[in-house]
N, C-alpha and C positions, 0 to 999 in steps of 0.2 A: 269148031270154031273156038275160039281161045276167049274167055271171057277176059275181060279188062275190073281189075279190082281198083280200086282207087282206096289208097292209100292215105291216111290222113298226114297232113302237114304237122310238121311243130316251128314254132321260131326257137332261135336259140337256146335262149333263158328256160323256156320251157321243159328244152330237151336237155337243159343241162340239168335241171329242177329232178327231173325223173330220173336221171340217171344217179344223182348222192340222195345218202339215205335223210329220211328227215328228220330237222334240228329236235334234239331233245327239249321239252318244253322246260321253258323256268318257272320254277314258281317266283308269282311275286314277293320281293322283301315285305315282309307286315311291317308294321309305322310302328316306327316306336315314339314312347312319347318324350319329349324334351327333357331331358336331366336338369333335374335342379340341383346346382352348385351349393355345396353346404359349407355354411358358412362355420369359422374356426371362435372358439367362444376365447380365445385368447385374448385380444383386445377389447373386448366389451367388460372380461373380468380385470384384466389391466384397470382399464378407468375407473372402473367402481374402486376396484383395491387402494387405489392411487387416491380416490376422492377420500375416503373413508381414514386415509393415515392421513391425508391433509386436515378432516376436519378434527381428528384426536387430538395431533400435536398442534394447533393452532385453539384448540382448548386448552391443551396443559400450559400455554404461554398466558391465556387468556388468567389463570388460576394461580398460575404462577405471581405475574404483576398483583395479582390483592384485586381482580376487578372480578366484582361479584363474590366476594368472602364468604365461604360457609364456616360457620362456625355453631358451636353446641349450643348457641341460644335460641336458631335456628330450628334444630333438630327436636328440641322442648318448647314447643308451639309458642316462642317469644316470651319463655320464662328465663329470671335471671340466669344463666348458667356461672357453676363455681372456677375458677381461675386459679391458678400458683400464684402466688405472689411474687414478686419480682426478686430477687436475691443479688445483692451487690456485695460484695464482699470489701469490710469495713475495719485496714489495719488498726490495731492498737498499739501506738510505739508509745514506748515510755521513757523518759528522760534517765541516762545516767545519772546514776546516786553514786555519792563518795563515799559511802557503807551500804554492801550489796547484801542481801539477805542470806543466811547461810541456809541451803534448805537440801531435803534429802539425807541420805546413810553417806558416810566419810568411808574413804574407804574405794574398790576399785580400779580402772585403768588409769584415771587424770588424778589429778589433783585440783584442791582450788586456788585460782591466780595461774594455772596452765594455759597456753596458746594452744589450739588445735587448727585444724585445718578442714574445709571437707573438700577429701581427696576422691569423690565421684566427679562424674563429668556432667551431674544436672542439679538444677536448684534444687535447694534438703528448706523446708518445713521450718518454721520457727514456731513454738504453737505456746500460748498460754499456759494450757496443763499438760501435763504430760499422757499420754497415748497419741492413739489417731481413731480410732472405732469407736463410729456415734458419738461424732464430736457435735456442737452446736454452732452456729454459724460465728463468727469471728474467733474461731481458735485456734487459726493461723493467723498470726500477728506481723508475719515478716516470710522471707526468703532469704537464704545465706545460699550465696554465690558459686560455681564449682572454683575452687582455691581461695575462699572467704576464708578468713582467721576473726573464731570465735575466741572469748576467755571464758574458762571455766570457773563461775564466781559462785556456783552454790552446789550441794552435794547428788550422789545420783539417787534415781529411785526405780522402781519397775513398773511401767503399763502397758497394758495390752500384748505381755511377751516381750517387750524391749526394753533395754535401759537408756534411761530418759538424763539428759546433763544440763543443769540450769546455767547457762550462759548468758554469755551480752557480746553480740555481730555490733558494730560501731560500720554503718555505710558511710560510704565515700562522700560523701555529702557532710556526715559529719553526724545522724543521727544515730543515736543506740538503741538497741530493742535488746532486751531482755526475756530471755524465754527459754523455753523447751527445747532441747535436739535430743534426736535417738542417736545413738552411737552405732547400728546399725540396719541394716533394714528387716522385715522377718523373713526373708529370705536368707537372709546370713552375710550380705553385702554392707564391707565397712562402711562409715559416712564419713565418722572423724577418724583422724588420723596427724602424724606431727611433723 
């Protein structure tokens, strides 16, 4: 007699289950954690940079104008401090005289009673006495003009390495100064000339 086996059933899915191999498992992704955005110090030092020249030069204006003056009597816990004296420079013109003084060595480029000229392109000096080193304050007495005509009314002399020509510039106006000119400069650059 033939036994009967019984066979187990499958439904579909089942059978189809067993017949592909099985999925390889995944691991799970591990968390990561949130990124933090980092931030660029560009404009944070922008603004500072920016505030900081705003408040210098809005100081140097501030210093500038005279508001809040420091000065050296300040600096000497509110003692007098010392000061220049103010220096204004105070022509002496003197009147033409109808007998000019003869002064200095005869003798020379000019003569006296000569016209010259100064034939540089910048105001020449008229000075009291003759040089220019460590003079004292009023010993320029005048300015002669570039193409001013001086007369030569008294003789020359030497200071400070230059020869010095006692003259008299007659301005446009009509006053005379009497004084000093070098006839060159000590650099070797003429002044008068005819």
């Amino acid at each position: 007699m033939a036994k009967n086996y019984l066979l187990p059933t499958y439904d579909d899915e089942s059978a189809e289950a067993m017949t592909q191999p099985p999925a390889p498992a995944i691991p799970p992704e591990p968390k990561q954690k949130p990124r933090r955005r980092i931030r660029s110090l560009f404009w944070p030092g922008f603004a500072v940079g920016f505030l900081l020249l705003s408040f210098a030069s809005c100081g140097g204006v501030v210093l500038a104008t005279g508001i809040n003056r420091l000065d050296l009597s300040h600096l000497n816990n509110a003692q007098q401090a010392w000061t220049p004296p103010l220096v204004t420079a105070t022509p002496e013109v003197t009147p033409a005289s109808a007998e000019a003084p003869i002064v200095g060595e005869a003798g020379g480029a000019y003569t006296v009673g000569q016209q010259v000229v100064n034939i540089t392109s910048s105001q020449v000096n008229i000075r009291a006495a003759p040089g220019y080193l460590s003079k004292p304050n009023g010993d320029v007495i005048g300015q002669l003009p570039p193409g001013g005509r001086v007369e030569i009314i008294g003789g020359r002399t030497s200071a400070d390495g230059l020869t010095w020509w006692y003259s008299r510039y007659t301005a446009p106006d009509g006053v005379a100064i009497d004084g000093w000119v070098a006839e060159a400069t000590a650099s070797g650059v003429q002044i008068l000339g005819q």
